[in-house]
Rosetta silent file (secondary structure, phi, psi, omega in degrees, C-alpha in Angstrom):
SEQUENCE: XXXXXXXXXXXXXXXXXXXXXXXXXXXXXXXXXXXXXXXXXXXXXXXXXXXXXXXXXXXXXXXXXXXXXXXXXXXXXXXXXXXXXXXXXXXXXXXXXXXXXXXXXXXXXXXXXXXXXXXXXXXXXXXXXXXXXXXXXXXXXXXXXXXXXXXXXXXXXXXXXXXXXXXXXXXXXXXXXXXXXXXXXXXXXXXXXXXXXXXXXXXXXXXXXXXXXXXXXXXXXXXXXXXXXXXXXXXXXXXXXXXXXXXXXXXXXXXXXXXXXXXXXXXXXXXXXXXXXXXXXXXXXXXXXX
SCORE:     score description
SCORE:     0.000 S_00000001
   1 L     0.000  133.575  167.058   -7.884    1.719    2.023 S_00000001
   2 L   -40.340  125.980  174.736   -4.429   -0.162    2.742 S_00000001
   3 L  -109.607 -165.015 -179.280   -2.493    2.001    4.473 S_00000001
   4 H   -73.261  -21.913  168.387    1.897    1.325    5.124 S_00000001
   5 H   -43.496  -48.484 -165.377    1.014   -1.130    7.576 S_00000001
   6 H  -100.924    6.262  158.660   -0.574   -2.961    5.463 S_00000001
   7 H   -73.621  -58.532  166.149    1.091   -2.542    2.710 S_00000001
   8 H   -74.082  -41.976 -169.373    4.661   -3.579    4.339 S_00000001
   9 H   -60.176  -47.918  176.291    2.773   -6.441    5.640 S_00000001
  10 H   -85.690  -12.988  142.869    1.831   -8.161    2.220 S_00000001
  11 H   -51.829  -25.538  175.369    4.674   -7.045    1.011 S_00000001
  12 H   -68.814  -57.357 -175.399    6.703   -8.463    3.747 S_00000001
  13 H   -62.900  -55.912 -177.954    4.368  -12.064    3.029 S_00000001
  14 H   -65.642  -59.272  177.441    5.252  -12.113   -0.828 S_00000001
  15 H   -25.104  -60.040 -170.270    8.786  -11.300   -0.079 S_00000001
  16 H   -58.787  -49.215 -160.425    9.158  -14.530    1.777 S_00000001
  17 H   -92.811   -1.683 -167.728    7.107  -16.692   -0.350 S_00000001
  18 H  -146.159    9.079  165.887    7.494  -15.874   -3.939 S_00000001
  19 L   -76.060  164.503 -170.566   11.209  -14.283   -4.474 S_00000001
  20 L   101.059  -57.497 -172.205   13.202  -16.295   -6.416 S_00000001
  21 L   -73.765  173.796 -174.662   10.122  -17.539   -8.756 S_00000001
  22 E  -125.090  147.726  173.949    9.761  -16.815  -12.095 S_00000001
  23 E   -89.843  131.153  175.507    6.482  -15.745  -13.860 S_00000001
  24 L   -78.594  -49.160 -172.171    5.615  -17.907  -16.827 S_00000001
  25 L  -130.417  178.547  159.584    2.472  -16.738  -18.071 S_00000001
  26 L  -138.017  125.345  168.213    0.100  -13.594  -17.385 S_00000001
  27 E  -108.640  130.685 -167.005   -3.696  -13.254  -17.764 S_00000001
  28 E  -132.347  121.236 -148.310   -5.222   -9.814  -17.599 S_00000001
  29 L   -71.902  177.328  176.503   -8.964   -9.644  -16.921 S_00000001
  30 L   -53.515  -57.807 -150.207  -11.423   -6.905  -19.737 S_00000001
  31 L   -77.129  141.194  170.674  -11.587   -4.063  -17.379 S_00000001
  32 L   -35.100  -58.729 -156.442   -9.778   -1.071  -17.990 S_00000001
  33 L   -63.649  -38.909  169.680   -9.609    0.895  -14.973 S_00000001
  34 L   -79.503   11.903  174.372   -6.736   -1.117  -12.899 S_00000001
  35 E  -102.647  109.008 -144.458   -4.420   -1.199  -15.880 S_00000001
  36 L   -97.499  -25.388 -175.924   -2.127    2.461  -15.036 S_00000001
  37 L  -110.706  173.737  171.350    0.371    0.814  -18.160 S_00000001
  38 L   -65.767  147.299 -174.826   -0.766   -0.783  -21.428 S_00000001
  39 H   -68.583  -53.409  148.651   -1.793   -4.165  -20.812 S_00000001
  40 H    -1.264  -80.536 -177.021    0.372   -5.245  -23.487 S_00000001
  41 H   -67.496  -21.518  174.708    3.775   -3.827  -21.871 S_00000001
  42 H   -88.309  -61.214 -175.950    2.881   -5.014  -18.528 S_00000001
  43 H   -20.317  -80.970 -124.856    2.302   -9.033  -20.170 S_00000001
  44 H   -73.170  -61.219 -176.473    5.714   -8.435  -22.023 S_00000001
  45 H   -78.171  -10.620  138.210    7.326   -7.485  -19.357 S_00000001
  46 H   -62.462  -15.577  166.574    6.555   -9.989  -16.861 S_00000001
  47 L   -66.580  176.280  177.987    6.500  -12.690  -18.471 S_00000001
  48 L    21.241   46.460  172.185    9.685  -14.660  -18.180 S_00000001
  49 E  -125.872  132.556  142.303   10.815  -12.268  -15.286 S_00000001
  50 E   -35.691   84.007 -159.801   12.358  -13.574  -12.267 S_00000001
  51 E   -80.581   75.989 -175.048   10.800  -11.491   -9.284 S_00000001
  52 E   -59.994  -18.821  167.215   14.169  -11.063   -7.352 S_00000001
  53 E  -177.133  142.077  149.776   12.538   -8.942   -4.428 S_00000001
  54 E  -112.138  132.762  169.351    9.094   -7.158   -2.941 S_00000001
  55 E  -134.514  173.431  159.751    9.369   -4.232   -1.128 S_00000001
  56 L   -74.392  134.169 -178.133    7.148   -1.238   -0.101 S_00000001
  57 L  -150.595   95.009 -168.107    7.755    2.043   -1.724 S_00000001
  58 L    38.726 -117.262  177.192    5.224    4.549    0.202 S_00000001
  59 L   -69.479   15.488 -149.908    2.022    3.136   -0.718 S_00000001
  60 L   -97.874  157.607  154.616    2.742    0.943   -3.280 S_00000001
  61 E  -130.883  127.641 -163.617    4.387   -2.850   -3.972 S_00000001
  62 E  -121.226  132.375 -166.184    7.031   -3.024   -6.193 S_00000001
  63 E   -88.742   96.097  168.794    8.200   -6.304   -7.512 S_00000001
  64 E   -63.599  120.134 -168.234   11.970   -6.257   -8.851 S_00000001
  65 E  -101.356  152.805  164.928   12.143   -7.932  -11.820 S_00000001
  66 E  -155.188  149.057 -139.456   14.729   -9.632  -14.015 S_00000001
  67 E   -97.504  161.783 -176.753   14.323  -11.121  -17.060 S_00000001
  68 L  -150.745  165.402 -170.799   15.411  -14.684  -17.821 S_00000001
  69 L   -42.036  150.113  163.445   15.984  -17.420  -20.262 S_00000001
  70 L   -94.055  140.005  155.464   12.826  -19.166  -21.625 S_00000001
  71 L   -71.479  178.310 -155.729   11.949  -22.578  -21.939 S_00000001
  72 H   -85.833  -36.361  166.164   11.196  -23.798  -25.267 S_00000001
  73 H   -54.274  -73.332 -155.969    7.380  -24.046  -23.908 S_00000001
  74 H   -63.870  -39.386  164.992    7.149  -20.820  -22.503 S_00000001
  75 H   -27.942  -55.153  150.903    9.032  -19.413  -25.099 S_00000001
  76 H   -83.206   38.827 -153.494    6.311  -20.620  -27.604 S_00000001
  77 H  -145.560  -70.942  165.346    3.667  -19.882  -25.663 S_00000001
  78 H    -9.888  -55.749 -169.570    5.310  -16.288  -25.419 S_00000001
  79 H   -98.025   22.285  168.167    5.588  -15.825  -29.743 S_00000001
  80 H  -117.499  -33.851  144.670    2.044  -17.165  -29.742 S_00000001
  81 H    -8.507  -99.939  143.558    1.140  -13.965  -27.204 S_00000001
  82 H     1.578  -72.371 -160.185    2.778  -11.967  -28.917 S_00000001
  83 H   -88.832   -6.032  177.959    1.526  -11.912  -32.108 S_00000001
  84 H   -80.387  -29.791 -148.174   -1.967  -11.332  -30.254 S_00000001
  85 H  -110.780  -60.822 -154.790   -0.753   -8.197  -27.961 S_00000001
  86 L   124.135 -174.075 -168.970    1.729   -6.867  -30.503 S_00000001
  87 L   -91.035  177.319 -165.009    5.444   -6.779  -30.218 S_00000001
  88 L  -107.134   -0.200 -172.883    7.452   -6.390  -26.789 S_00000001
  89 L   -41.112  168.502 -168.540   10.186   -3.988  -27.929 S_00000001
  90 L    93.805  -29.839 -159.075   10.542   -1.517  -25.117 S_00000001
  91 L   -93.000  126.777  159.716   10.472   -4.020  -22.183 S_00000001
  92 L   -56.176  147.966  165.166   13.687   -2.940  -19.887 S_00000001
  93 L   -79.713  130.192  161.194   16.219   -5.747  -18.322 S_00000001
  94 L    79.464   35.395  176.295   15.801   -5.233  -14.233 S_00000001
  95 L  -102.413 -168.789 -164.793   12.052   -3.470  -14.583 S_00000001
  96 E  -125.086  134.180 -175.048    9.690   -3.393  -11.648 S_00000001
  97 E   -92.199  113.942 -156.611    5.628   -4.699  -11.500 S_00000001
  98 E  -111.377  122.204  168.027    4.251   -1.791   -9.595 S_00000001
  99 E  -126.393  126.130  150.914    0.651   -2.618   -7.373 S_00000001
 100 E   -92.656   78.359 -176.715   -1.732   -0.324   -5.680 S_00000001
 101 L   -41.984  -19.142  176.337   -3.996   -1.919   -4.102 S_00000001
 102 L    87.306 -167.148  168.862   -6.465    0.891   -3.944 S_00000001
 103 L   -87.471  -22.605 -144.111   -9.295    1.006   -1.300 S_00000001
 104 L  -146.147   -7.299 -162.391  -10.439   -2.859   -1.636 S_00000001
 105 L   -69.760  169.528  169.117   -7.306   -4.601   -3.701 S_00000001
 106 E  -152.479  146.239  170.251   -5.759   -7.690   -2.429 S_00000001
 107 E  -107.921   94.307 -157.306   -2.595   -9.705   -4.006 S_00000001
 108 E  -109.148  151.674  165.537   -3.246  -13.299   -2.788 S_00000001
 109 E  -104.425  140.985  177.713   -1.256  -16.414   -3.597 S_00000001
 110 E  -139.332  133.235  157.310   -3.409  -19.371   -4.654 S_00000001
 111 E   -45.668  141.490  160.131   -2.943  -23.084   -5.700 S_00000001
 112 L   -41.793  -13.899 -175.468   -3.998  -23.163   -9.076 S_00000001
 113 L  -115.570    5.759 -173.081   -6.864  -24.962   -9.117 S_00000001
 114 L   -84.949  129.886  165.116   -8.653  -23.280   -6.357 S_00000001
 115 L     5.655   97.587  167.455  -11.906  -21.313   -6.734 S_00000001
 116 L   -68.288  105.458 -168.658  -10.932  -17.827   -8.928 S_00000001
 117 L   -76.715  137.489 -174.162  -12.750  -14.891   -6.796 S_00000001
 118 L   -72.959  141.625  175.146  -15.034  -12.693   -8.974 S_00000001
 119 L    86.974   23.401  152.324  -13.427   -9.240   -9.554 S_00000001
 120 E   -51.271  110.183 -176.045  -10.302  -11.363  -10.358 S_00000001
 121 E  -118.008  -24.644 -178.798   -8.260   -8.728  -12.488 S_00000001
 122 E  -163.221  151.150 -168.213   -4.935  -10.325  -13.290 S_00000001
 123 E  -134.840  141.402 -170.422   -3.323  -13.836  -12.606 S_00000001
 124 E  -112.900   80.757  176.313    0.254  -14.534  -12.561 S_00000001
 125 E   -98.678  144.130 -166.333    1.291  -18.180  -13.117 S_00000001
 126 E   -69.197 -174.896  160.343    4.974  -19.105  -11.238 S_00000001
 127 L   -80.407  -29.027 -175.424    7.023  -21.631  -12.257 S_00000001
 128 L   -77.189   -6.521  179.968    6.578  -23.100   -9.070 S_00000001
 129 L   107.426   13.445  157.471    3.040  -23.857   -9.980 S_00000001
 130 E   -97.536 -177.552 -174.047    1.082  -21.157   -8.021 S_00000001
 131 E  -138.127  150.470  167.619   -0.839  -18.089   -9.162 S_00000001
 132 E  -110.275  137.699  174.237   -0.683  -14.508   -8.048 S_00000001
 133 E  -148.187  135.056 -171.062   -3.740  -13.091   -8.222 S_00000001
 134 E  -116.800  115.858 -171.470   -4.852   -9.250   -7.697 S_00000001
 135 E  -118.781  139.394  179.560   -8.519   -9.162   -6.884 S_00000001
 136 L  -148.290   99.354  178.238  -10.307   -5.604   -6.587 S_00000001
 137 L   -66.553   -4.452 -170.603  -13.899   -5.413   -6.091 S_00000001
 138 L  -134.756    8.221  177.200  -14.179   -1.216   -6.539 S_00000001
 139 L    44.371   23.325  163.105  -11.025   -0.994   -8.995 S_00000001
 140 L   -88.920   -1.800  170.283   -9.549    1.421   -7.476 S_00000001
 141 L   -71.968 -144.696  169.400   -6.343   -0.115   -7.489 S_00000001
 142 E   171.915  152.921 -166.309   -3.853   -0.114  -10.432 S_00000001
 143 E  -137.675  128.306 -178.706   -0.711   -2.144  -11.937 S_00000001
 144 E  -135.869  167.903  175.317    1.833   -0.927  -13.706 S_00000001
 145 E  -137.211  157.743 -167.183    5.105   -1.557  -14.695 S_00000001
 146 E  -145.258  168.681  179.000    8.262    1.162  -14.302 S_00000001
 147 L  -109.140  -45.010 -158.090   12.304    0.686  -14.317 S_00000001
 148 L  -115.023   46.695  177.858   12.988    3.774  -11.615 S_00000001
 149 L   -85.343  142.033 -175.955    9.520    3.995   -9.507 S_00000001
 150 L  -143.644  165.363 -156.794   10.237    6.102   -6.514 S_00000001
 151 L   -72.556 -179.507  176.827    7.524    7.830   -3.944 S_00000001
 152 L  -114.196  -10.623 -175.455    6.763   11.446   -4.541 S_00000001
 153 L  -131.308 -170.716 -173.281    6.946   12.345   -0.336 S_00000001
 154 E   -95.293  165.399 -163.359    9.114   11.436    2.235 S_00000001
 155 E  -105.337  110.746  163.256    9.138    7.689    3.670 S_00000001
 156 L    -7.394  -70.990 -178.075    7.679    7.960    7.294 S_00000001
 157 L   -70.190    3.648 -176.646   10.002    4.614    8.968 S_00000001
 158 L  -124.254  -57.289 -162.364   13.160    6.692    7.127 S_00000001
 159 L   -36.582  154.743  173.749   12.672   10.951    7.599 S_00000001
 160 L  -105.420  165.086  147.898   14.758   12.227   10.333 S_00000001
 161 H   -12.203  -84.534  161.628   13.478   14.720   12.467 S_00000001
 162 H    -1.752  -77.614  169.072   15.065   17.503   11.084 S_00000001
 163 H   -65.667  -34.831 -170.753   12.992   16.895    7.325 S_00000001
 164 H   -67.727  -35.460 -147.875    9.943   15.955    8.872 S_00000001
 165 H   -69.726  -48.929 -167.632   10.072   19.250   11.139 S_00000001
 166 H   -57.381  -57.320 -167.682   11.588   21.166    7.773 S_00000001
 167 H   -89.482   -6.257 -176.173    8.054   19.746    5.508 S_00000001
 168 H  -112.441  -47.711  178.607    5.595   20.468    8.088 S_00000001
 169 L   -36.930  -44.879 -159.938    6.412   23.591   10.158 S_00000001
 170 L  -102.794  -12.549 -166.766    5.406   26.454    7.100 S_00000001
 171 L   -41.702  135.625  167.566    2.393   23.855    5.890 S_00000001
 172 L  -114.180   13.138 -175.798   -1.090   26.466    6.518 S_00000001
 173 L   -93.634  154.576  178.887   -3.338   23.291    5.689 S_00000001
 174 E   -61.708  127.785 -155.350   -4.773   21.728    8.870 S_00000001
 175 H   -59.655  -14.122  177.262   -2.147   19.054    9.651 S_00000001
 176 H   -74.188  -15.209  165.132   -4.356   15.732    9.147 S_00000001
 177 H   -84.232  -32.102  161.331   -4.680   17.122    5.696 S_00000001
 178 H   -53.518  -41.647 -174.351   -0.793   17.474    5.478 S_00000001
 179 H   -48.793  -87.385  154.612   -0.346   14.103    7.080 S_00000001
 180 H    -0.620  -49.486  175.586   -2.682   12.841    4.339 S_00000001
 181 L   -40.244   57.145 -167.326   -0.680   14.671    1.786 S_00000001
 182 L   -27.836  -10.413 -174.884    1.012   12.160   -0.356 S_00000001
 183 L  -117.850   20.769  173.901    3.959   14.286   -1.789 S_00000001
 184 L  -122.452  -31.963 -167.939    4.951   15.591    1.356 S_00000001
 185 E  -152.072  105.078  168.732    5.082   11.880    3.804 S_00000001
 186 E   -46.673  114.019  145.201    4.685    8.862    1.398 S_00000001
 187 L    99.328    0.880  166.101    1.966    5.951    2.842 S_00000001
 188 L   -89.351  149.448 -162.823    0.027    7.428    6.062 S_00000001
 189 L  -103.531 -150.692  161.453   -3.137    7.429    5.425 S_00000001
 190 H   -44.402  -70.719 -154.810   -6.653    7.875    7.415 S_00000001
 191 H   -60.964  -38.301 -154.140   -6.641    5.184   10.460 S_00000001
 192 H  -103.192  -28.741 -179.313   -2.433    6.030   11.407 S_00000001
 193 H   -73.905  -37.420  160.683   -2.768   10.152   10.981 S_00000001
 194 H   -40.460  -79.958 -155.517   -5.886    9.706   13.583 S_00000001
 195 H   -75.662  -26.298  175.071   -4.264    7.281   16.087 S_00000001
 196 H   -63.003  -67.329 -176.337   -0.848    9.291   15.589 S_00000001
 197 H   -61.756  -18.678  168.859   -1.944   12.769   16.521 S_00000001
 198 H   -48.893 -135.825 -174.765   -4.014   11.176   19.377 S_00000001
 199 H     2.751   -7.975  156.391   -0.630    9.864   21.297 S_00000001
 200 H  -111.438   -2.810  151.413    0.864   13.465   20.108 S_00000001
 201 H    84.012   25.885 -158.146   -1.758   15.251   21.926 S_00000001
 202 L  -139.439  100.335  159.209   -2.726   17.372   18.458 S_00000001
 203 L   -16.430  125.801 -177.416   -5.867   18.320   17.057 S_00000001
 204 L   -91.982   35.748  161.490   -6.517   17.252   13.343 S_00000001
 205 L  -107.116   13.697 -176.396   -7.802   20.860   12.432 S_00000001
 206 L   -60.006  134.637  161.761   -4.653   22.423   13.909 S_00000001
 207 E   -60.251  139.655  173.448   -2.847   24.589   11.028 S_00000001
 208 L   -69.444  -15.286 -166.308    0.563   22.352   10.768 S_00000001
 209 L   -70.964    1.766 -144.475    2.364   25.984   11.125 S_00000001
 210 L   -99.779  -28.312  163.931    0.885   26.578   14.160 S_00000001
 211 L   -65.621  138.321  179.531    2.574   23.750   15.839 S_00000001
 212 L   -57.692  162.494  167.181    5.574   24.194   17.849 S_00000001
 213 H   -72.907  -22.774 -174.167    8.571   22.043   17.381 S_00000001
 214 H   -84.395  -43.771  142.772    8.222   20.375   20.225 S_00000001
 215 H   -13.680  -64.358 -163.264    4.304   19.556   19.051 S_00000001
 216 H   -66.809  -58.790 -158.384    6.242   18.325   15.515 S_00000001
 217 H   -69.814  -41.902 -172.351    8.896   16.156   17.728 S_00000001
 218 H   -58.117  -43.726 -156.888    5.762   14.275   19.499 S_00000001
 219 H   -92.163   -6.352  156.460    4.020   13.997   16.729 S_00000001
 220 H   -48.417  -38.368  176.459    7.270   12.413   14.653 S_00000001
 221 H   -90.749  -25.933  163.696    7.752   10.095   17.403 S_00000001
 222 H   -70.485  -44.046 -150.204    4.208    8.998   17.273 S_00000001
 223 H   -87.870  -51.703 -160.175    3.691    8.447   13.678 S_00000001
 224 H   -96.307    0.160  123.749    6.486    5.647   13.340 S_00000001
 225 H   -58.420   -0.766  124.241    5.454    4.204   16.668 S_00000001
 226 H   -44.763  -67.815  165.674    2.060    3.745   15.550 S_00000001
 227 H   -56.227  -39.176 -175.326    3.531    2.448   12.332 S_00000001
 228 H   -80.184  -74.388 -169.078    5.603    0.055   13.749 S_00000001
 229 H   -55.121  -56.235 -178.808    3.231   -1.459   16.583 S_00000001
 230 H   -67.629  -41.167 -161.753    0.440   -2.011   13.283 S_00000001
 231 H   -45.130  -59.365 -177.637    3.290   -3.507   10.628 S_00000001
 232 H    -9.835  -74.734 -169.419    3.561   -5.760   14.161 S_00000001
 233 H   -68.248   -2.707 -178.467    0.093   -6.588   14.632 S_00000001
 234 L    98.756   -3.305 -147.150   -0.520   -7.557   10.787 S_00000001
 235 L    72.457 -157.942  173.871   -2.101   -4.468   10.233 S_00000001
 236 L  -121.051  126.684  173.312   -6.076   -3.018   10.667 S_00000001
 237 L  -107.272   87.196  156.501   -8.315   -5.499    9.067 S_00000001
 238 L  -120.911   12.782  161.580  -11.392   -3.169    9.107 S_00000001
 239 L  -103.444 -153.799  159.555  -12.624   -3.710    5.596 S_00000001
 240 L  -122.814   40.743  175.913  -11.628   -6.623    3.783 S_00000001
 241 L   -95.639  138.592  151.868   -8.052   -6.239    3.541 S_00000001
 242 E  -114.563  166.913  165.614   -5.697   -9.398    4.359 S_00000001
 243 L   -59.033  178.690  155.824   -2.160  -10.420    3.582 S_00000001
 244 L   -54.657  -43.503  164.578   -1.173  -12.280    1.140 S_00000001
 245 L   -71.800   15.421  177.752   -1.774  -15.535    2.615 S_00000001
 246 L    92.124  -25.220 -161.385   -5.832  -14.613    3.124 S_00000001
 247 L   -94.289  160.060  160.130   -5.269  -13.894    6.592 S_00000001
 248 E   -35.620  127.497  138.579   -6.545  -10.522    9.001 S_00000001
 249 L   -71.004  174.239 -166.509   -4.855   -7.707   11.030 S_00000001
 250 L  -114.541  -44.229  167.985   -4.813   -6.991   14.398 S_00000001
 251 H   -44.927  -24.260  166.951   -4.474   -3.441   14.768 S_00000001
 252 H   -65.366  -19.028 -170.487   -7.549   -2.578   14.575 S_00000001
 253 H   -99.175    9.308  167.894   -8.374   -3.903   18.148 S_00000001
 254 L  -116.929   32.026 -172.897   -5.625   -1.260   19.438 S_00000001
 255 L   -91.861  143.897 -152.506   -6.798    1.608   17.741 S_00000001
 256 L  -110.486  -23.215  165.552   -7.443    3.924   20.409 S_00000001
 257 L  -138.092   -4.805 -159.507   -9.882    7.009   18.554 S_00000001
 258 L   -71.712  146.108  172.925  -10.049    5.577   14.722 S_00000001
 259 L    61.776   -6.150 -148.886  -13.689    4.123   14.284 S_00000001
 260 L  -100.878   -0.499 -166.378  -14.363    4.803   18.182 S_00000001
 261 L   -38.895  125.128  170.162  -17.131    7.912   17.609 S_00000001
 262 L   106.708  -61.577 -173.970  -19.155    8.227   20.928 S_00000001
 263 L   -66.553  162.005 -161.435  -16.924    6.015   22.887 S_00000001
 264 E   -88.986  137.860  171.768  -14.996    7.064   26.136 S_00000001
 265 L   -59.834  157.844 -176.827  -11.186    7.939   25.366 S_00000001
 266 L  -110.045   32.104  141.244   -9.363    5.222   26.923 S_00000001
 267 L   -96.366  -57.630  179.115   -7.429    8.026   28.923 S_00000001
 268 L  -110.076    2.778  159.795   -9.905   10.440   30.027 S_00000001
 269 L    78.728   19.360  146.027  -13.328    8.473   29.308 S_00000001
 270 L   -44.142  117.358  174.266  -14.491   11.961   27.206 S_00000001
 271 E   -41.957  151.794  161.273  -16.775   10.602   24.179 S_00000001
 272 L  -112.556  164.080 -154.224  -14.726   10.875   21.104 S_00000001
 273 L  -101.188  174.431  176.115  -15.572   12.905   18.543 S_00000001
 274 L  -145.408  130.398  140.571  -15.774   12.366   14.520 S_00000001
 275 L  -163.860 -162.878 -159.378  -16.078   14.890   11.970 S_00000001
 276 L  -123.438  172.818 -159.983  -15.171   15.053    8.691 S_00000001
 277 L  -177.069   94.343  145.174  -12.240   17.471    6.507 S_00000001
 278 L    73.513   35.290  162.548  -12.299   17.389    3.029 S_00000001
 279 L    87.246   35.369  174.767  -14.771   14.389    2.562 S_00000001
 280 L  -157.488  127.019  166.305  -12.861   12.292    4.816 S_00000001
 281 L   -35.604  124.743  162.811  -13.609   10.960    8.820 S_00000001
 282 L  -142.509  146.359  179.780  -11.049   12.319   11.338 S_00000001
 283 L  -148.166  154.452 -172.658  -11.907   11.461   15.207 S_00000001
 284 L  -153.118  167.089  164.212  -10.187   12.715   18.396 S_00000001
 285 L  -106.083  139.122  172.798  -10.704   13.607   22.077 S_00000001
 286 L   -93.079   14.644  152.360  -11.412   16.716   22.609 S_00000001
 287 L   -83.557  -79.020  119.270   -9.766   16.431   25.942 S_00000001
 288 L    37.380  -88.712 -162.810   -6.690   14.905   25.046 S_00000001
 289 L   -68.137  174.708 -168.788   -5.734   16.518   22.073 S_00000001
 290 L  -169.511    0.000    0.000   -5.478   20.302   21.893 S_00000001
């Protein structure tokens, strides 16, 4: 699953390439399950919106939108929509296109005429003459549209000390399931709560109260230097997530216990271990960490 790495990365890629454009039209494929708003209200409101910035907002990519004059085509292209979908009252000035990529989604820019990848769920065409296109082979992602969306935890690359120390310290769940915890630290996932508490020396079945502050300070200091060194690298392409532009991460060839079961820690050459909490893979040295 896209984790913040990889998340600020195609967000980071769209930023560059597609602020500024305006969406003309929207096509939204039959299946249900990746539409979180009515399909209806997300068309309406994207159509003839000006995507003025993408950013990251914990896991998420949120498009700022703003709505703008039509051309006389799109305009009639729009009322011809319309009268298909139902009417658009409702859609805000200044709303937002909200994407979750899920475990498998990807938001790719494509010339128009190029080869439409099966499990194609919704196509965006610009003004400039490309398509956005959000392809999800397992549908677990989802698109929505919001005026105010904001994260439900705190944002990793922003908490101070202080708050992280404040949210973790009374926690009695083992801390890779706090880590994990979306309404307590907004976009680490599996692969960065692994490779974090390695480099903080911390067990993931430790109760978080049980760590010390100084434990807390390491592993604070880990988690957005981990995060930062993947956003670097492009992210972990160990699935089949890419940017926007189609292309791979990197990160994956510095992960140091994530995916590594069996192999010698690359400190103390100890096998590393895997086991799983709560349906989900966690792997450490059991030298190392403690």
């Amino acid at each position: 699953m896209p984790e913040l790495p990889e998340v600020e990365t195609v967000a980071r890629g769209l930023a560059a390439r597609v602020a500024g454009d305006i969406i003309e039209s929207v096509w939204l494929g039959s299946k249900r399950e990746p539409l979180k708003s009515p399909a209806a209200q997300i068309v309406a409101t994207l159509e003839s919106s000006r995507m003025i910035g993408v950013r990251r907002i914990g896991k998420h990519i949120v498009f700022d939108l703003d709505r703008v004059a039509r051309t006389p085509s799109s305009a009639k292209l729009h009322k011809s929509n319309a009268k298909k979908r139902g009417s658009n009252r409702g859609v805000k000035l200044n709303s937002q296109w909200i994407v979750h990529l899920g475990m498998t989604g990807q938001l790719l820019l494509c010339e128009p005429g190029s080869e439409i990848a099966k499990h194609t769920h919704a196509i965006l065409t610009l003004r400039s003459g490309r398509e956005l296109r959000f392809v999800d082979p397992r549908r677990f992602g989802r698109l929505s549209v919001a005026t105010d969306f904001a994260a439900a935890g705190e944002e990793p690359l922003l908490v101070d000390l202080e708050k992280f120390v404040e949210v973790f310290h009374a926690r009695k769940t083992p801390i890779k399931s706090a880590l994990l915890n979306q309404k307590l630290l907004s976009g680490v996932g599996n692969i960065y709560a692994d490779e974090s508490l390695f480099r903080a020396a911390v067990r993931p079945r430790r109760r978080a109260s049980s760590l010390t502050r100084e434990e807390l300070r390491r592993l604070f200091l880990s988690i957005q230097e981990v995060l930062k060194e993947a956003i670097t690298a492009g992210g972990s392409s160990i699935s089949n997530y890419v940017n926007s532009a189609g292309e791979a991460g990197f990160f994956q060839l510095q992960h140091r216990v994530y995916g590594r079961e069996s192999e010698p820690c690359l400190v103390c050459k100890t096998p590393i271990k895997r086991i799983v909490m709560a349906g989900r893979s966690s792997h450490y040295c059991p030298r190392c960490q403690k």
